[in-house]
C-alpha positions as CSV (number, residue, x, y, z in Angstrom):
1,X,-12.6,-9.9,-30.3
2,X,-10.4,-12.9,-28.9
3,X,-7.0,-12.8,-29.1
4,X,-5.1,-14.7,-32.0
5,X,-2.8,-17.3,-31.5
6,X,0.5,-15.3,-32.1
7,X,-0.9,-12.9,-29.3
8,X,-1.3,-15.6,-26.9
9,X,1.6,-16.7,-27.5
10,X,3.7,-13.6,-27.5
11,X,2.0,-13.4,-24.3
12,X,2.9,-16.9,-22.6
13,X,6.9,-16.2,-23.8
14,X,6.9,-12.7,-21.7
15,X,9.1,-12.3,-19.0
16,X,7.3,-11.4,-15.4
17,X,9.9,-8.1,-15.9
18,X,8.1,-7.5,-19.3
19,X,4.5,-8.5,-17.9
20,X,5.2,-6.0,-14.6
21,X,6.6,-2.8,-17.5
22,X,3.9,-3.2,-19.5
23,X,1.6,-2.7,-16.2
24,X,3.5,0.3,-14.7
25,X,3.1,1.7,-18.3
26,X,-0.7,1.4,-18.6
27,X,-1.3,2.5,-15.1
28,X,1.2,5.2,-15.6
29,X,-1.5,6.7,-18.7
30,X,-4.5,5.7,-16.6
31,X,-2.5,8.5,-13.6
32,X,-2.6,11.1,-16.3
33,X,-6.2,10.5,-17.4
34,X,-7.5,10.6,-13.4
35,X,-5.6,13.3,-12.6
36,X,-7.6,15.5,-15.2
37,X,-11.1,14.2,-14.7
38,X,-11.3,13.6,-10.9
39,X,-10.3,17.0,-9.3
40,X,-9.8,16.9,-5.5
41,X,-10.6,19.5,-2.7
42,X,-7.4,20.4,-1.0
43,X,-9.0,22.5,1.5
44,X,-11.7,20.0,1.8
45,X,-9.4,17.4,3.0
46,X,-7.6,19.4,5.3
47,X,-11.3,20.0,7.0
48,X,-11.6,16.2,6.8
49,X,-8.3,15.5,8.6
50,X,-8.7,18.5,10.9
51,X,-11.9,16.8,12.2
52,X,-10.2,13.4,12.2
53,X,-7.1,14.8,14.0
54,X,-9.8,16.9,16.6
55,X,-11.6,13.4,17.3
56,X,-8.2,11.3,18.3
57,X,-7.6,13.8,20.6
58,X,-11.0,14.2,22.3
59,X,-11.0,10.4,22.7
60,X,-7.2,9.7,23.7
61,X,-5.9,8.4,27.1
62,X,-2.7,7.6,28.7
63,X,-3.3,4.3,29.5
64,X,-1.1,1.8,28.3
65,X,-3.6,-1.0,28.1
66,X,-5.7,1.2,25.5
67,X,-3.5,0.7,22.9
68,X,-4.8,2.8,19.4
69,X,-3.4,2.7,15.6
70,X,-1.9,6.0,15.2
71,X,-2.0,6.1,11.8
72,X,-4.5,8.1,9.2
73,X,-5.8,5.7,6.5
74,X,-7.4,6.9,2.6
75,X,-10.0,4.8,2.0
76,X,-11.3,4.5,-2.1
77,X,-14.7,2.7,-1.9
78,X,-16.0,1.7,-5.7
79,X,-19.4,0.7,-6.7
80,X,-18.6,-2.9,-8.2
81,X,-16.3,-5.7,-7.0
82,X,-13.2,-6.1,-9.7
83,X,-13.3,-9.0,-11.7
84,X,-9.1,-9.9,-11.5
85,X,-7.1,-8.4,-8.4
86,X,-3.6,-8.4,-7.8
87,X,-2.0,-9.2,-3.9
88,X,0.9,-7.9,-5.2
89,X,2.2,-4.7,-3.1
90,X,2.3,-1.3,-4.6
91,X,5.1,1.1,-3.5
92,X,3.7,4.7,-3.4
93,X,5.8,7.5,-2.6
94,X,5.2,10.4,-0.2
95,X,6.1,13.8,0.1
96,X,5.9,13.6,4.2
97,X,7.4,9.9,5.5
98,X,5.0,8.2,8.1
99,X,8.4,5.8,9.0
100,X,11.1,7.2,10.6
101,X,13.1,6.7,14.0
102,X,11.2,9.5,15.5
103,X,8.3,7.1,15.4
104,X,10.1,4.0,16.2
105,X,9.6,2.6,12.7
106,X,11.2,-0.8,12.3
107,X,11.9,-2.6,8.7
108,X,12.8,-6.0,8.3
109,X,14.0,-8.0,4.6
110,X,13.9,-11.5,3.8
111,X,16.6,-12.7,1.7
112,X,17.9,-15.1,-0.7
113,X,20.2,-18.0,1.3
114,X,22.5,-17.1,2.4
115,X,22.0,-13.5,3.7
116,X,25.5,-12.5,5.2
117,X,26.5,-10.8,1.8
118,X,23.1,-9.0,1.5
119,X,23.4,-8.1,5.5
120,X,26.7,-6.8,5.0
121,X,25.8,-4.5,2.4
122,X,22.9,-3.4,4.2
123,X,24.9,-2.0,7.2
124,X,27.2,-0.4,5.0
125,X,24.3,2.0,4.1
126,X,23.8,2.7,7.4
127,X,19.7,2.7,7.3
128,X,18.9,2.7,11.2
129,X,14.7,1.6,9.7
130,X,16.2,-1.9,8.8
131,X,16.6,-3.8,11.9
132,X,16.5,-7.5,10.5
133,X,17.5,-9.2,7.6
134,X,16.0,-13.1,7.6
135,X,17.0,-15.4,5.3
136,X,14.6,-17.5,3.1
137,X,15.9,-21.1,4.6
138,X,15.9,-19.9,8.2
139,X,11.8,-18.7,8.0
140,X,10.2,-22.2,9.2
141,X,13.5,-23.1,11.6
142,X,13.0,-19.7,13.2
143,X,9.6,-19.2,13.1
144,X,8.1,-22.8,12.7
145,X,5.2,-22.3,14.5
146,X,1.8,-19.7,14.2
147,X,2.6,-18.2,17.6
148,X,6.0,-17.6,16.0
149,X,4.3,-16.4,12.4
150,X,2.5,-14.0,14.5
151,X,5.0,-12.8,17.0
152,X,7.1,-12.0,14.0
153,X,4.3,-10.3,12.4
154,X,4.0,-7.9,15.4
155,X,7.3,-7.1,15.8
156,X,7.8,-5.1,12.4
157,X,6.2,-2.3,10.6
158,X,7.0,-3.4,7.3
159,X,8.7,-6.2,5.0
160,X,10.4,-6.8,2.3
161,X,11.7,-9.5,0.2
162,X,13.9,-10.6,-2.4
163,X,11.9,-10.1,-5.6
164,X,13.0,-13.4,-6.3
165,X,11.7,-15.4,-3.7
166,X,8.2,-13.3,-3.7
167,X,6.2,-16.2,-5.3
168,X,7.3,-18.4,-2.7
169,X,7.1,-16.8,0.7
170,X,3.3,-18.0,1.6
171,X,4.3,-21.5,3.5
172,X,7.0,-19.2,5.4
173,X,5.4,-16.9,6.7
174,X,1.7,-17.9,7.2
175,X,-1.6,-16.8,6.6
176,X,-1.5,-14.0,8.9
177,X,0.6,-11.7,6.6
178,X,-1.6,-12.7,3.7
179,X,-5.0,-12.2,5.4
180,X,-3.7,-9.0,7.2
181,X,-2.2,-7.5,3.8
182,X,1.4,-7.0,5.2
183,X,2.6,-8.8,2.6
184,X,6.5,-8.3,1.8
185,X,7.3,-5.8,-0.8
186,X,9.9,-7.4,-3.5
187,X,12.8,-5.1,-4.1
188,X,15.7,-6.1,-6.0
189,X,18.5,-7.1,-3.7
190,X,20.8,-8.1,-6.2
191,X,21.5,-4.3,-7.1
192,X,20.7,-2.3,-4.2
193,X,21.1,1.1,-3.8
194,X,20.9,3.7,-0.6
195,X,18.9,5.3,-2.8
196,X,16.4,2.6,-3.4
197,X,16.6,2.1,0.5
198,X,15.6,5.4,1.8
199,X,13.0,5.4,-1.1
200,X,11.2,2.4,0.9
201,X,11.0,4.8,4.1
202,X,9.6,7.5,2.4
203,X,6.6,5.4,0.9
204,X,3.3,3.6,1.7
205,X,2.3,0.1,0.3
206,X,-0.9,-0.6,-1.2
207,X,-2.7,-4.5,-1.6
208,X,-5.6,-4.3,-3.7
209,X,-7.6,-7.5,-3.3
210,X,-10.6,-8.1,-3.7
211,X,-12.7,-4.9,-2.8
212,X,-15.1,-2.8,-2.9
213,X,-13.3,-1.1,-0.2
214,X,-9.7,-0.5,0.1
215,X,-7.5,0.9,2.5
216,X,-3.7,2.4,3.0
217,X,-2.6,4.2,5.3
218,X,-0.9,7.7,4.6
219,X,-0.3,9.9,7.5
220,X,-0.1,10.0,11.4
221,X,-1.6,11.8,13.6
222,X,1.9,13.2,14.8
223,X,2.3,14.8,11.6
224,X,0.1,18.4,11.0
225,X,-2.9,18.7,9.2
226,X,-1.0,20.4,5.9
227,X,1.5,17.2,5.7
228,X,-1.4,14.7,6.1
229,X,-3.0,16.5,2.9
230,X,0.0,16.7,0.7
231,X,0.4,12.8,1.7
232,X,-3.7,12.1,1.1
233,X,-3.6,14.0,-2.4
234,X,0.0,12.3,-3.5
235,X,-1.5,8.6,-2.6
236,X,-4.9,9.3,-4.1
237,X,-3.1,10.0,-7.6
238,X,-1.2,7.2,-7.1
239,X,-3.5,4.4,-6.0
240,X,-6.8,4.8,-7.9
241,X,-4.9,4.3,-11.1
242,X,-3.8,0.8,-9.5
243,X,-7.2,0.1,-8.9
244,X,-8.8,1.3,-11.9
245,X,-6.6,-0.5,-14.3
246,X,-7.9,-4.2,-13.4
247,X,-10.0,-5.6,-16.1
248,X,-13.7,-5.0,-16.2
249,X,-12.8,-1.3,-14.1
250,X,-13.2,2.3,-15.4
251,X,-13.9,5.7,-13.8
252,X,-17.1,5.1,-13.7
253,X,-16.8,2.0,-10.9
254,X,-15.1,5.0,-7.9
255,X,-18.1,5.8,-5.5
256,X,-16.0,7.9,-2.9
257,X,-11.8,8.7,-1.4
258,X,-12.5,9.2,2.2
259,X,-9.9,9.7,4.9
260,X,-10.7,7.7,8.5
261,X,-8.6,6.3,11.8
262,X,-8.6,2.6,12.2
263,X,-11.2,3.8,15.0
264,X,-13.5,6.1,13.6
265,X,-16.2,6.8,11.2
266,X,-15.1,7.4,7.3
267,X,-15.3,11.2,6.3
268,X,-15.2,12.0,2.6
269,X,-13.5,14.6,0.6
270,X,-14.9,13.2,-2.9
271,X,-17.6,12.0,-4.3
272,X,-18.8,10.4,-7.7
273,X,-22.6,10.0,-8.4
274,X,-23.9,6.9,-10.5
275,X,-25.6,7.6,-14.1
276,X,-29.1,6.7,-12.3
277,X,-28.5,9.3,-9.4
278,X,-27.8,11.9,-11.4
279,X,-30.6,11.1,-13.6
280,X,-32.8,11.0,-10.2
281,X,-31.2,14.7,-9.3
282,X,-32.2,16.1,-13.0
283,X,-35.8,14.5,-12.6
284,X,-36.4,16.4,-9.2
């Protein structure tokens, strides 16, 4: 049934606050539902990453020119393309922090003009991850240039933005962040708190698009097999009810949750069989 013309109105009067509640409510009931039908294998995972883990080192050097992604990635692969996708980052928390100092880790923000005031009160929280704040205005004098875009790009683990200048950071930065999903994750700088700092190093950051396959990554191989896990069953929780909540997706549409290395094959730790396979097994 359509919706009525009081609906579509209420709709077009939201605020993008209201519009973003409303979201992190329904994926919020969507979490408890997946969290009772899809029951994962902790010991199954940990073989997965062992075996992950076991093949970085068989296949690591010291030399400086082979350069690897040290990071351990969950994959979610689905059986359908989603018919409306969101580029929007999603912050998802993790019991064991794959940034830190240990691992070199480097933040940077993007502002609102100008950024002195936001810079200041970022040094008086003292968060050694945050090693550049940018303002808006200064992105095309400072980096006018791809080279620059991309140099920039490099140079940073992760960004951040001023949730209010999200919608317009595209012509600023380039289509390397938007094609590489690094896309800045919008945080309210206008009330900032250490709290809501340290809260963006202890978290991943998930971009949907388009599909079937997604990736994000969730552990290092630094970190031990047990704290890889706890991070792989915390972000599986978390992210398939992201995914699952875009129009025309159910349950029904997840094929497998795999962990992988940006170099190796995927292994997985979960599968989910179609209506027709498991009408194939039954007909055996």
């Amino acid at each position: 049934m359509g919706k009525n013309i009081e609906q579509q109105e209420v709709e077009k009067n939201q605020t993008k606050e209201q519009v973003l509640a409303i979201k992190k409510n329904r994926i919020t009931k969507i979490g408890k539902s997946i969290r009772k039908l899809v029951v994962l294998d902790q010991k199954q995972i940990k073989k997965a990453i062992n075996a992950l883990l076991k093949y970085r080192e068989s296949t690591h050097t010291d030399n400086i020119l082979d350069i690897k992604d040290d990071f351990i990635y969950l994959e979610i692969v689905l059986n359908k393309l989603p018919i409306k996708y969101s580029l929007r980052p999603v912050q998802i928390k993790l019991p064991n922090a794959i940034y830190n100092q240990e691992m070199n880790s480097k933040f940077c923000i993007i502002s609102t003009n100008p950024q002195r005031q936001f810079k200041d009160q970022i040094c008086e929280f003292d968060i050694p991850l945050i090693q550049k704040v940018i303002g808006y205005g200064k992105l095309n004098k400072k980096y006018p240039t791809y080279t620059d875009k991309r140099k920039l790009f490099y140079e940073y683990d992760q960004f951040f933005c001023d949730q209010r200048i999200y919608g317009n950071l595209a012509k600023g930065l380039g289509k390397i962040f938007y094609e590489r999903k690094k896309i800045p994750f919008p945080i309210n700088c206008e009330n900032i708190t250490q709290e809501a700092l340290n809260d963006l190093s202890n978290s991943t950051y998930f971009i949907q698009g388009n599909g079937p396959v997604y990736t994000v990554k969730i552990g290092r191989v630094a970190q031990t097999a047990d704290q890889i896990t706890q991070n792989v069953l915390a972000a599986a929780y978390d992210v398939l009810p992201n995914v699952l909540q875009e129009k025309g997706m159910s349950l029904s549409c997840l094929r497998q949750l795999n962990v992988k290395l940006s170099s190796s094959i995927s292994l997985p730790f979960y599968s989910r069989l179609s209506v027709r396979e498991i009408e194939a097994w039954k007909n055996q």
